[in-house]
Backbone as numpy.savetxt, mean C-alpha at the origin, in Angstrom:
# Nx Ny Nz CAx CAy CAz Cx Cy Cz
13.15 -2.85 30.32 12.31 -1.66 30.32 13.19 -0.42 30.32
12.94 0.75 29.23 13.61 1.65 29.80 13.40 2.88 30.56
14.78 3.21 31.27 14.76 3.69 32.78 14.45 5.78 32.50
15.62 5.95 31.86 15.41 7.68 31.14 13.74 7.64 30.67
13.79 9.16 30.98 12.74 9.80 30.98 12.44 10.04 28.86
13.73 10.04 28.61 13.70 10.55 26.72 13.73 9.02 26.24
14.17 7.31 26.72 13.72 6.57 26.66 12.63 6.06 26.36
11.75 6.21 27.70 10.00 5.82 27.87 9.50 6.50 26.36
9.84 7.76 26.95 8.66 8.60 25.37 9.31 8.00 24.29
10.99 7.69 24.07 10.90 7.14 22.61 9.78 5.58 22.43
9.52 4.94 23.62 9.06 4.08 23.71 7.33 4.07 23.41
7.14 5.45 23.89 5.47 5.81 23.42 5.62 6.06 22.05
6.14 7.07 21.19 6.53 7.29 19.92 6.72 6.02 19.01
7.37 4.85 19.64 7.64 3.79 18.76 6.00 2.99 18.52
5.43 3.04 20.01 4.17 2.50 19.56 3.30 2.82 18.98
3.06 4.10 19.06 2.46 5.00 18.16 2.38 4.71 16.02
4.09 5.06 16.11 4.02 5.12 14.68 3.36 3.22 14.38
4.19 2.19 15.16 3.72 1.40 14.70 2.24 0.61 14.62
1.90 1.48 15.41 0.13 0.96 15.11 0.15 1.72 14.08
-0.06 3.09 13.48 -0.30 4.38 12.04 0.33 3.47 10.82
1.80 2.84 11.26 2.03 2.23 10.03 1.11 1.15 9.63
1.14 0.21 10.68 0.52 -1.05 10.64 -0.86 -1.11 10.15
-1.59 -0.02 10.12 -3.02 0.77 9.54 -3.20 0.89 7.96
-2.32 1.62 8.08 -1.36 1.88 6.57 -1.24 0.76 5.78
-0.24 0.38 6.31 -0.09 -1.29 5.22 -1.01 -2.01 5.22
-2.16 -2.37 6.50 -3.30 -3.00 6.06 -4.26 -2.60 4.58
-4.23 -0.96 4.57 -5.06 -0.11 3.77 -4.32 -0.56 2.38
-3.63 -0.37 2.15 -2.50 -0.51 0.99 -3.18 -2.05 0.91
-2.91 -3.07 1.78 -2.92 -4.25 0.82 -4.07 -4.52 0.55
-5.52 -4.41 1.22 -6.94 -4.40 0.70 -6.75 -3.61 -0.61
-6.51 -2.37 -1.38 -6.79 -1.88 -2.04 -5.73 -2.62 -3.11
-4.59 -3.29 -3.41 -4.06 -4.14 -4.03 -5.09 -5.45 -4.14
-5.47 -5.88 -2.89 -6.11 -7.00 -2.99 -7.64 -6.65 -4.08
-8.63 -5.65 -3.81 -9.63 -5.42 -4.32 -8.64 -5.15 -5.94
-7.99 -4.55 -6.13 -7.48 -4.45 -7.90 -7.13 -5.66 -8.58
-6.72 -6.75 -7.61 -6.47 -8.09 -8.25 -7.60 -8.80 -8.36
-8.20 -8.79 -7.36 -9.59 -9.33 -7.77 -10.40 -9.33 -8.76
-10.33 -8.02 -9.30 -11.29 -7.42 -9.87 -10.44 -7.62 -11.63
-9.31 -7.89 -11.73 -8.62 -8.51 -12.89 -8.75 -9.87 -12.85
-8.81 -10.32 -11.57 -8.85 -12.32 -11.85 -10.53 -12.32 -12.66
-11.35 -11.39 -11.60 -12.40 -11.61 -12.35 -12.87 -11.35 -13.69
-11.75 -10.70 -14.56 -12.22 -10.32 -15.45 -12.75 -8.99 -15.75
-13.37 -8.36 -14.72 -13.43 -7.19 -14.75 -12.99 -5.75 -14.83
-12.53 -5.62 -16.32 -11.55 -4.54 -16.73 -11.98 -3.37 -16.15
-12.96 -2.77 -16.64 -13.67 -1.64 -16.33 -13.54 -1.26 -14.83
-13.83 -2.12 -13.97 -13.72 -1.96 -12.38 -11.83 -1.21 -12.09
-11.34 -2.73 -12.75 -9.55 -2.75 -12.51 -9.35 -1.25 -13.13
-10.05 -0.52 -14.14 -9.62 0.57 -14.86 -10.30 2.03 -13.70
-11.06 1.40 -12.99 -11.60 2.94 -11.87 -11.13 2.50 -10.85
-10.28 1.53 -10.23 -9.55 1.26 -9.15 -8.24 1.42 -8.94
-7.69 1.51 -10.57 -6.11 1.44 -10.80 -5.80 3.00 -10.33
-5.85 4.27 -10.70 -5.43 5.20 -10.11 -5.62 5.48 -8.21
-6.74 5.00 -8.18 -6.73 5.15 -6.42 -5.61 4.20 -6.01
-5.18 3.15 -6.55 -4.55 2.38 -5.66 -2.76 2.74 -5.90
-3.13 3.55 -7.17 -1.51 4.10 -7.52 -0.92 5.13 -6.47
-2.34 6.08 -6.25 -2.18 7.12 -5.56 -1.43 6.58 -4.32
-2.40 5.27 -3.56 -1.98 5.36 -2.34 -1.22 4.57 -2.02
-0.50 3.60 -3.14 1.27 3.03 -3.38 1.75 4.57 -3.03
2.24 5.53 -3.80 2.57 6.68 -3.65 2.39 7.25 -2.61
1.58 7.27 -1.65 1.35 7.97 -0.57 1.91 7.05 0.47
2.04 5.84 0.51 2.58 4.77 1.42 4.01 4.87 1.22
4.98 5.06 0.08 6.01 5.27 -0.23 6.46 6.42 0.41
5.44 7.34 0.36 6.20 8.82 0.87 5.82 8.77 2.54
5.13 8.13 3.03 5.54 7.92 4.68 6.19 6.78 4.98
6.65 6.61 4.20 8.38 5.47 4.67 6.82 4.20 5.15
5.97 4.07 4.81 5.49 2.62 5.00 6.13 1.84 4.37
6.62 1.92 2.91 6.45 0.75 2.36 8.10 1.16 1.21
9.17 0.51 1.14 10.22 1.30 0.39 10.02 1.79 -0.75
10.96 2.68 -1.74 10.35 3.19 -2.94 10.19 2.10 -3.89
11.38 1.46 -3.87 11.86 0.12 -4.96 10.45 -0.92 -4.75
10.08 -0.78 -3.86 8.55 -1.81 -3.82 7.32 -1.33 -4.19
7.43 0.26 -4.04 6.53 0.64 -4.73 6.47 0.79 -5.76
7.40 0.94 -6.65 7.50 1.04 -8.07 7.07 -0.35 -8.52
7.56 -1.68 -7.85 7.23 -3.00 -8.21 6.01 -3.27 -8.01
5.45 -2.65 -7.05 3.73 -2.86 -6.83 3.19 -2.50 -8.35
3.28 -0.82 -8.46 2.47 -0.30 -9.47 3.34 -0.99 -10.97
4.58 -1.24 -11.38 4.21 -1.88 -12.63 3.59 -2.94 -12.93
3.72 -4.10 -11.87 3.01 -5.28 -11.83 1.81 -5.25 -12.29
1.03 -4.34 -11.45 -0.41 -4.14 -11.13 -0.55 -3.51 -12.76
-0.22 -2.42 -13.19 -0.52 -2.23 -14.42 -0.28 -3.16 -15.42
0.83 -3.85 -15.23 1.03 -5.20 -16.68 -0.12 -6.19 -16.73
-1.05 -5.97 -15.36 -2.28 -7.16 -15.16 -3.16 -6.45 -15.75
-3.27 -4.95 -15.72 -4.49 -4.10 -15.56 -4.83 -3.88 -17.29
-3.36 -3.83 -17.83 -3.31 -3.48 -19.32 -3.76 -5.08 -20.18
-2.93 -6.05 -19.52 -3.55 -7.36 -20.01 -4.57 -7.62 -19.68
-5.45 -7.29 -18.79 -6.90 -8.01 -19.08 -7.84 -7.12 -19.93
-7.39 -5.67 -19.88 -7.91 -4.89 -20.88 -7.71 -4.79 -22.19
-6.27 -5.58 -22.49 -6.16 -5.86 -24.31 -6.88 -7.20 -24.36
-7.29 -8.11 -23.38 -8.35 -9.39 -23.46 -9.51 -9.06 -23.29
């Protein structure tokens, strides 16, 4: 346990961010999860009004250090190489 007074609070601070992150990355992967879905199913049109929200908030997860940049870039091309192939099918 720690004893300093600038300790403890780093210790409140740590729990803090990690519940906000842990929020975060849940949010991020539902909204990946709902865009894959919605390509397994076939459903271009959906994958085509879901794909910018979920770019946005790759991007917004990237810029609060949730998630690294190099993974976010791998999220969103992936997701578009699915999004563009079920829409040229």
């Amino acid at each position: 346990m720690a004893h300093s007074l600038s300790a403890i609070k780093r210790v409140r601070q740590n729990e803090k961010r990690r519940v906000r992150n842990r929020a975060d990355r849940t949010r991020l992967r539902t909204q990946i999860k709902k865009l894959r879905q919605a390509v397994d199913a076939g459903n271009a049109d959906e994958a085509q009004k879901l794909m910018p929200d979920t770019i946005s908030l790759i991007d917004l997860m990237v810029k609060k250090r949730v998630i690294h940049e190099n993974a976010g870039s791998r999220y969103k091309s992936r997701l578009t190489r699915r999004v563009a192939a079920a829409s040229a099918s």
